[in-house]
Steps between C-alpha positions, in 0.01 A plus 500: 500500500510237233793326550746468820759720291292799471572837676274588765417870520730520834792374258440729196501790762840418599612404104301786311717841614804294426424429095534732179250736430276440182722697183308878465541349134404267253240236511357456842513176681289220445548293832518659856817428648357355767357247280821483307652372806262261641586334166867507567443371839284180387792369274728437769237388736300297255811337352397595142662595217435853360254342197271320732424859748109472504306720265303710723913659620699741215602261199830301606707756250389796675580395851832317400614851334400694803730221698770539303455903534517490858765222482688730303469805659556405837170523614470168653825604667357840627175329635682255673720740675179709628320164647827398666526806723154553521449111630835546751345824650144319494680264813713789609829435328694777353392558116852416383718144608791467642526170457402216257542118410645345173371181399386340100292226346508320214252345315398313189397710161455493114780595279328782388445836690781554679877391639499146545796257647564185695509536863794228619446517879060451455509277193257751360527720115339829475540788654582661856335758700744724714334614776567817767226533734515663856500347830110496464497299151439811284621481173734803433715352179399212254697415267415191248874294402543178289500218778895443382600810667724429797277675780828739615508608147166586503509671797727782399259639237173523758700611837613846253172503339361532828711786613290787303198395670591383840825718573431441872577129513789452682509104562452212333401138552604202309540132470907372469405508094571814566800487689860665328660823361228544195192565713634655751677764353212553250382816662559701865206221625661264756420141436477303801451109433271281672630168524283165554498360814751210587219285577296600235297222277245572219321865545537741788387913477827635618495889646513762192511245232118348597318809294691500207347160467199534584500812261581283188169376275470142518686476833439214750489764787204635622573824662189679346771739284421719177546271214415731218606907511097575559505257772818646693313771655124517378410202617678509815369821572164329662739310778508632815800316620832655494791299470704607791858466330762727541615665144 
């Protein structure tokens, strides 16, 4: 391995069944995908833009247009799905939650590449993540939002994008952003809010809302959750210690 972000031949095992067959076709490929996505992997990890990938990967163009491809075609999506079950029945969870925890960040960006907006409550302009994870921290739907978006508008969008995937989730778990008619009536999902403690002064994990922020890249917490949609279940696969919660 070169870099940190590379796939280890453990990984590609699990990743290789689950990708497109070369075309019977055409030209044939140049890069292996394997290498195509150790390429993919580094930008996020590295911090890099596309133009400054290393030249010993796939040139920047050809690994941004397989991104896109798999962006587009729900491959990401499909991928992510497979290493969320296959993580939850790694610790002996059923394949499929029943439950799951609502939570967003926002953080500062360009103008370009993307929705962009002014976050009021955290002073901050750019753009939002929406976040769905289960009670473990897996991600199950992202969504990326301009930072004005009132998080219970926001919500509505990734609780019924969620449904195709994750029909079994039954329960929700929110912050009182959440609270009112919008949310919870969104989809057949119940939305219980968790409310801060009376007490409460500065940060505290609180049950069911602690690993949707520890899930979030960039978070403060430090619960050791998947921050990128390799890292969800691929990495965590080499822990031997399940998380003993209950959905």
């Amino acid at each position: 391995m070169r870099y940190p972000s590379d796939l280890t031949d453990a990984e590609w095992l699990v990743l290789a069944p689950r990708l497109p067959p070369p075309a019977s076709t055409g030209r044939r490929r140049s890069w292996s995908m394997r290498e195509l996505f150790n390429a993919i992997f580094y930008i996020p990890r590295g911090g890099v833009p596309w133009r400054m990938l290393p030249e010993h990967f796939p040139p920047h163009q050809t690994a941004y247009r397989w991104f896109t491809r798999f962006r587009d075609d729900g491959t990401w999506e499909s991928l992510n799905h497979h290493l969320v079950a296959l993580d939850r029945e790694r610790v002996g969870r059923e394949p499929g939650p029943t439950a799951a925890v609502i939570d967003t960040q926002s953080v500062k960006s360009t103008e370009a590449g993307g929705p962009r907006g002014f976050d009021a409550a955290k002073k901050i302009k750019g753009r939002k993540r929406h976040a769905l994870v289960d009670t473990d921290g897996r991600a199950l739907e992202v969504q990326v939002q301009a930072a004005s978006v009132q998080d219970r508008d926001g919500a509505v969008p990734v609780l019924q994008a969620s449904r195709e995937q994750y029909p079994l989730i039954e329960k929700g778990f929110a912050d009182s952003v959440y609270a009112g008619e919008r949310v919870a009536n969104a989809t057949s999902i119940v939305v219980e809010i968790v409310r801060k403690l009376p007490d409460q002064v500065g940060f505290q994990a609180l049950p069911r809302r602690w690993w949707s922020n520890a899930s979030l890249p960039g978070s403060t917490a430090t619960a050791g959750s998947p921050r990128t949609s390799r890292a969800l279940s691929l990495r965590r696969r080499r822990s031997s210690t399940p998380r003993a919660l209950c959905c």
